[in-house]
DOFI-311263 format. One record per residue (C-alpha): x, y, z; residue in three letters. Coordinates in steps of 0.5 Angstrom, whole numbers, plus 500, padded with zeros to 3 digits. Layout:
N
XYZala
...
This chain:
611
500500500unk
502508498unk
504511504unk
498516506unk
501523505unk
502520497unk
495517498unk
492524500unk
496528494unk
493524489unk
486523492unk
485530492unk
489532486unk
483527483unk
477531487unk
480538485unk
479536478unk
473532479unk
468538483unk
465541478unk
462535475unk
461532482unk
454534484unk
453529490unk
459533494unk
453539496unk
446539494unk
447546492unk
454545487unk
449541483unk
445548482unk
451552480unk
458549478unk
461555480unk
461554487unk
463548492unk
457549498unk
456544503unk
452543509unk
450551507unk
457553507unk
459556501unk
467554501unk
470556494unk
467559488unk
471557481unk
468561477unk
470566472unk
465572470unk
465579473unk
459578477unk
458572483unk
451571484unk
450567490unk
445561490unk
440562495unk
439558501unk
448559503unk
447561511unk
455562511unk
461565506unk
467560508unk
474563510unk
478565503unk
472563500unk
472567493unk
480570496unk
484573489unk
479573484unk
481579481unk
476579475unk
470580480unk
467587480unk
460585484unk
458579489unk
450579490unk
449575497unk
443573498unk
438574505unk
440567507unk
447569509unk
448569516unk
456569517unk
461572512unk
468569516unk
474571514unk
478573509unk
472572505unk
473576498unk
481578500unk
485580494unk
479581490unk
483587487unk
478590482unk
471588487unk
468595487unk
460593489unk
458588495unk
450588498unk
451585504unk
444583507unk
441585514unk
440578516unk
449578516unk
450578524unk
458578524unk
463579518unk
471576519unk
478580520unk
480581513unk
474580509unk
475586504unk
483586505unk
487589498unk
479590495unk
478598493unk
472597497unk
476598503unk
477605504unk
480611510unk
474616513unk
479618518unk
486616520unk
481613526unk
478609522unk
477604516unk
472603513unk
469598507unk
463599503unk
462605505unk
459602512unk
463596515unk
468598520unk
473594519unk
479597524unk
479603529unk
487606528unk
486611534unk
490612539unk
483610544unk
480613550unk
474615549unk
471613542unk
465615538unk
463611531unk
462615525unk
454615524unk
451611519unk
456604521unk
451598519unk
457593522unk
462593526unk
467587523unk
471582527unk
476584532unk
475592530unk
477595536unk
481588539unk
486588545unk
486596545unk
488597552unk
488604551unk
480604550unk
477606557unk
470609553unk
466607547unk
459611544unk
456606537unk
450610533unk
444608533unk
446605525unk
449600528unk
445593527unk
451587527unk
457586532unk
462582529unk
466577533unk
472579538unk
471586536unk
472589544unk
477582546unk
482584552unk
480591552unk
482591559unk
481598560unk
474599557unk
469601562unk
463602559unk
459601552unk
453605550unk
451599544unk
447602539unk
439600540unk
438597533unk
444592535unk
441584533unk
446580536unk
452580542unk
458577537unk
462572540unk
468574545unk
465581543unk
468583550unk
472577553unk
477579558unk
475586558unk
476586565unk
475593566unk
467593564unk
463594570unk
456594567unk
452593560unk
445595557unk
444590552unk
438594548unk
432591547unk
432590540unk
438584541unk
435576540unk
442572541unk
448573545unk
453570542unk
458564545unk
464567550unk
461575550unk
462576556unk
467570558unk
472573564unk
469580565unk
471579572unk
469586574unk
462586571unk
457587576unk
451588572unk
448587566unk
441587563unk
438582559unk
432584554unk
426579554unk
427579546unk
433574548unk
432567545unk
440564546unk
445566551unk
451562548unk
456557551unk
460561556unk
457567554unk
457569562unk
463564564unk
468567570unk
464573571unk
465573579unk
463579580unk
455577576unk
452576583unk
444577580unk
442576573unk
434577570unk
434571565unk
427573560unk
421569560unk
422569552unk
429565552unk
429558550unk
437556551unk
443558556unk
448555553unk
454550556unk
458554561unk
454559560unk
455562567unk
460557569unk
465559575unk
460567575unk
458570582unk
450568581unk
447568588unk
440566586unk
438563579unk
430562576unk
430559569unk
425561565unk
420557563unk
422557556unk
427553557unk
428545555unk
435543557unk
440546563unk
446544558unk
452541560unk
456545566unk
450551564unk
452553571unk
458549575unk
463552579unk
458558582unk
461559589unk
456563592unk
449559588unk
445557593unk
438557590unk
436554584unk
429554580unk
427549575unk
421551571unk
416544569unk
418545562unk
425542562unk
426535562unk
433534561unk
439537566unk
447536562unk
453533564unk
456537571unk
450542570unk
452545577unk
458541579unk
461544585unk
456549587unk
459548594unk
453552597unk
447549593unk
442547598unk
436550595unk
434546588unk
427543586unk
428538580unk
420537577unk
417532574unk
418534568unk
426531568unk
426525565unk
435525565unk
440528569unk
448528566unk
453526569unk
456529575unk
450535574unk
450535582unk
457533584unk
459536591unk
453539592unk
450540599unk
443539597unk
445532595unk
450530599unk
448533605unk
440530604unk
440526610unk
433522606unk
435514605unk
432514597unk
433521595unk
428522588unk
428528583unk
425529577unk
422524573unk
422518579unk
430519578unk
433515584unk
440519585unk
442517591unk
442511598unk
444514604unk
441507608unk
446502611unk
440496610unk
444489608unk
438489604unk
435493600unk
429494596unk
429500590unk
422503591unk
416501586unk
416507581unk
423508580unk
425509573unk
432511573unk
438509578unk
443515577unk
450513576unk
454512582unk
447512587unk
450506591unk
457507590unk
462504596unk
456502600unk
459497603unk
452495608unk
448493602unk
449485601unk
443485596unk
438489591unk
432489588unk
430493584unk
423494581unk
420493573unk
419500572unk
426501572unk
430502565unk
436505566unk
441504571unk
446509571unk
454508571unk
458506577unk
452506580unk
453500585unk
460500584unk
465499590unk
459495594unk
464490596unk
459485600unk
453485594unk
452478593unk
445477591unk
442482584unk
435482582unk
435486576unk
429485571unk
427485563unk
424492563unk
432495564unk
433496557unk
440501559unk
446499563unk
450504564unk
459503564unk
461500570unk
455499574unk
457493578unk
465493578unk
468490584unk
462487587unk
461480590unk
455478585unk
459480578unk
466477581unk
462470582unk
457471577unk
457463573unk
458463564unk
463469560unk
458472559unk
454477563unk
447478560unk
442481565unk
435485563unk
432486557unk
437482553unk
444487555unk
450484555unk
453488561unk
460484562unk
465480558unk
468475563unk
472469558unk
479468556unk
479471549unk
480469543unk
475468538unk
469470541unk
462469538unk
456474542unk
450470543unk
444471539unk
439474544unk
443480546unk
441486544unk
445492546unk
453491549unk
454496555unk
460501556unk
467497557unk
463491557unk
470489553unk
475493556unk
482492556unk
481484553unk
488483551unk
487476549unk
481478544unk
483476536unk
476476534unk
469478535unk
463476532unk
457480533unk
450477532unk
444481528unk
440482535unk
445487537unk
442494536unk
447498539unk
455498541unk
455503548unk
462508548unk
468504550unk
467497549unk
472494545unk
478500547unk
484497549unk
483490545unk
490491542unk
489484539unk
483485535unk
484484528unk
478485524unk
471486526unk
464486522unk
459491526unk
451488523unk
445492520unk
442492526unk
447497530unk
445504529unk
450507533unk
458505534unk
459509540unk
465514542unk
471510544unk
468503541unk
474501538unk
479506540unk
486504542unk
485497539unk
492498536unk
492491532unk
485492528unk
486492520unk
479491518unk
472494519unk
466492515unk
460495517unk
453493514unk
448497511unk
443500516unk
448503521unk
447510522unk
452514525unk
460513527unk
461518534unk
467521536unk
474517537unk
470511536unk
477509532unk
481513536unk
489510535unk
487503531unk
494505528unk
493499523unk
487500521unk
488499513unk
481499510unk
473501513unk
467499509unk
462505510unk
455503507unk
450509505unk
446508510unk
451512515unk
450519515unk
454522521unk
461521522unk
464526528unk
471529525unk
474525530unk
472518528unk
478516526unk
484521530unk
490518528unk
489513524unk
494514519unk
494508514unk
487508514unk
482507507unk
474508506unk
472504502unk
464507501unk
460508494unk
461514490unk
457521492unk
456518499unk
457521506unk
463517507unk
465520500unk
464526502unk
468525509unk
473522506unk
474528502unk
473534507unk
478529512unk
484528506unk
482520508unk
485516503unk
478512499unk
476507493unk
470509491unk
465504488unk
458504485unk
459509479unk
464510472unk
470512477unk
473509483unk
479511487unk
484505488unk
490506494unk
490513490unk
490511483unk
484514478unk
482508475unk
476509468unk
């Protein structure tokens, strides 16, 4: 086999030829060969004429998307278009007319870079078609906006430590992202009142800032606005806001109280990670309280949770050292992992079952020998029984499905498990170091509804019974001694982690019915050199081959329609092998991932074009 780096040139040397006769690489190339579009990002244009006559439905310009076609005068960029990043239409040297739609919310660093639309209003500021403020060249201090600014493009005003006051027109409707970053001395912002948007890590680090009015006419504030403003004390949120974004609020120890509008319908991840918040009331509006929404708030001591949430993320309020105070509704059906690790509300509960949410058991705080899970019980969260050493046997009851990971790990003296067939979820670990899994008879330990937990043989050459249908995280983990698996048509799902660390596992058929390959599933299985994936899988999740260093050829069938850009870290001598115009294909594309294409006129063979 070629080696990967000759591999790759040759595969896309072939690709660059082929896109303006490859429409099944983007829904949008086949209407136009003049544009590469996927996923609604246009990412090259190709064509020759002087005008650019964008299709209709491009949410996003990509970075150098159209750089250094000099014989364009005019782009026509339709409302569908959110996003122009940067160096966008750089070294257009004769572009001298561009519409950009209100529906743009933030224009990147050196988008109109060495075109004739960029132009000097003063020796303050920079200006590009006539209404985008590109750079501020001042010397700082207190600045004023020309009026009739439109859009402050990306990093405008970034790391200007002499910025201490900042006065925006009314004109402005969009702010680009990073255009105030790591202005440590700006300590105030009259934000004009037709802004849409707060762009991402528009003030980040400008710790310095002490109070913002966000004005009513803005609808999204933007991933990691206001990340590390540690000084900032107050900030109005408008009911017009839809999405607070991830880490929007995170490291704002001096944010003790925020209204959150009734109209919000997301908080993002790490939203107020790590804040001053003494007291939180989620609007009904909300669904999710996504991962570590509010993890690390020291002085948190009371949350609301409105009946329209049903799901709380991983580490949502890990160690809020001071929450005592929380009521977790009906509504909620899952709670992530480690959502309340170190916080007092739960560790401090005194209750022998404590249940949240939708009949969530999250902890036992008994010291019964046996114990009998209340009836109504659905889901036993991760670790609930954890290092009880008390507990010699459990029953747990038929409305049970879900039993969380590490959820009775460490009870050293359980010796008797009833676990019944309506548990169709049996999360990583669940059972490890106890009596019953230890002396449990037979390699295979198959237990609820058909779910094969652990793998207690020797290795080998392994076939998986025919009965089982989903195989628990780890349920392989670190079997040295496998060299095969056979893996029956009743499984439906491979769990993360599973086979990780099988470094003797050669080659591996996953069957039609298995319609996820979780995260990990086959990382570090360093031997691994074949995967066939049968049609009806839908999804390869992320690292779920990490490091299968060997790994030379994956069939991918077209049923799959996610890969994660991570599915294959460091597989170096890997080759797909998938029909042609598929997602596999176009993965294999946009990852540089060597294929051989089947099913049309043209197949790609170890790098060599093929009629």
């Amino acid at each position: 086999m070629k080696s990967l780096n000759v591999k790759k040139v040759l595969v896309n040397i072939f690709f660059l030829a082929m896109l303006v006769i490859l429409p099944t690489l983007s829904v949008k190339a086949e209407e136009n060969d003049d544009y590469f579009i996927e996923d609604g990002i246009l990412k090259y244009y190709y064509g020759t004429s002087s005008t650019a006559v964008i299709p209709d439905g491009v949410t996003s310009i990509d970075i150098y998307a159209f750089s250094k076609h000099t014989e364009l005068t005019t782009i026509i960029i339709p409302d569908s278009v959110t996003l122009i990043r940067q160096g966008a239409f750089s070294g257009c040297t004769n572009l001298t007319s561009v519409n950009i739609p209100d529906s743009v919310l933030s224009i990147g660093l050196y988008a109109f870079e060495n075109t004739p639309l960029i132009k000097e209003i003063s020796s303050d500021f920079t200006v590009a078609n006539g209404n985008i403020l590109v750079k501020y060249n001042g010397k700082g201090g207190t600045v004023t906006i020309p009026d009739g600014m439109k859009h402050i493009a990306a990093y405008a005003f970034s790391d200007l430590n002499s910025l201490k006051s900042v006065i925006m027109p009314d004109s402005v409707t969009n702010i680009g992202e990073c255009a105030f970053i790591d202005c440590e001395k700006l300590k105030d912002v009259k934000i004009s009142k037709n802004a849409v948007n707060i762009g991402s890590n528009m003030f980040k680090g400008c710790t310095s800032l002490k109070t913002v009015t966000i004005p009513d006419s803005v609808k999204i504030i933007e991933e990691d606005a206001f990340l590390a403003c540690s000084n900032l004390k107050s900030v109005n949120i408008p009911n017009g806001v839809i999405c607070i974004g991830d880490l929007a609020f995170a490291g704002c120890s001096s944010l003790t109280s925020i209204n959150l509008p009734n109209g919000l319908k997301r908080i993002g991840s790490q939203a107020f990670d790590g804040s001053g918040l003494k007291k939180v009331v989620i609007p009904k509006g909300i669904t999710t309280v996504e991962d570590m929404a509010f993890s690390d708030c020291d002085n948190l001591t009371s949350v609301t949770i409105p009946n329209s949430v049903t799901s709380i993320g991983a580490m949502a309020f890990m160690y809020c050292y001071k929450l005592e105070k929380i009521t977790i509704p009906k509504s909620v059906t899952y709670i992530g992992y480690k959502s309340f690790y170190g916080v007092p509300w739960l560790y401090n509960n005194k209750d022998e079952f404590v249940i949240a949410g939708d009949n969530i058991l999250m902890q036992y705080s008994g010291k019964k020998s046996t114990v009998s899970i209340p009836k109504g019980v659905k889901t036993i969260y991760e670790e609930a029984f954890g290092y009880n050493w008390d507990i010699k046997s459990v029953k747990i009851p038929s409305s049970v499905t879900t039993i969380g990971d590490y959820a009775f790990a460490n009870c050293l003296n359980l010796k008797s498990v009833t676990i019944p067939k309506s548990v169709t979820y049996i999360g990583g670990g669940a059972f490890d170091n106890t009596a019953w899994l230890e002396k449990y008879s037979g390699d295979f330990v198959v237990v609820g509804d058909n779910i094969l937990m652990h793998y207690k043989g020797k290795g080998g050459a392994v076939t998986i019974p025919n009965n089982v249908k989903s195989i628990s995280s780890g349920a392989f983990y670190e079997c040295k001694k496998l060299t095969s698996v056979i893996i029956p048509n009743s499984v439906t799902k491979i769990s993360n982690a599973v086979f990780r660390y099988c470094v003797n596992l050669k080659t591996v058929t996953i069957p039609k019915n298995v319609i996820s390959i979780g995260e990990y599933a086959f990382a570090d299985c360093t031997s691994l050199t074949k995967v066939i994936i049968e049609e009806g899988a839908q999804s390869i999740n992320s690292f779920s081959f990490y490091n299968c260093s060997s790994l030379e050829s994956i069939y991918i069938p077209d049923s799959i329609t996610y890969i994660d850009d991570f599915a294959f870290s460091d597989c170096y001598n890997v080759t797909i092998y998938c029909s042609w115009g598929s997602y596999a294909d176009r993965y294999s594309f946009t990852h540089m991932i060597p294929c051989y294409l089947t099913g049309g006129e043209k197949t790609v063979n170890d790098g060599q074009v093929e009629q």
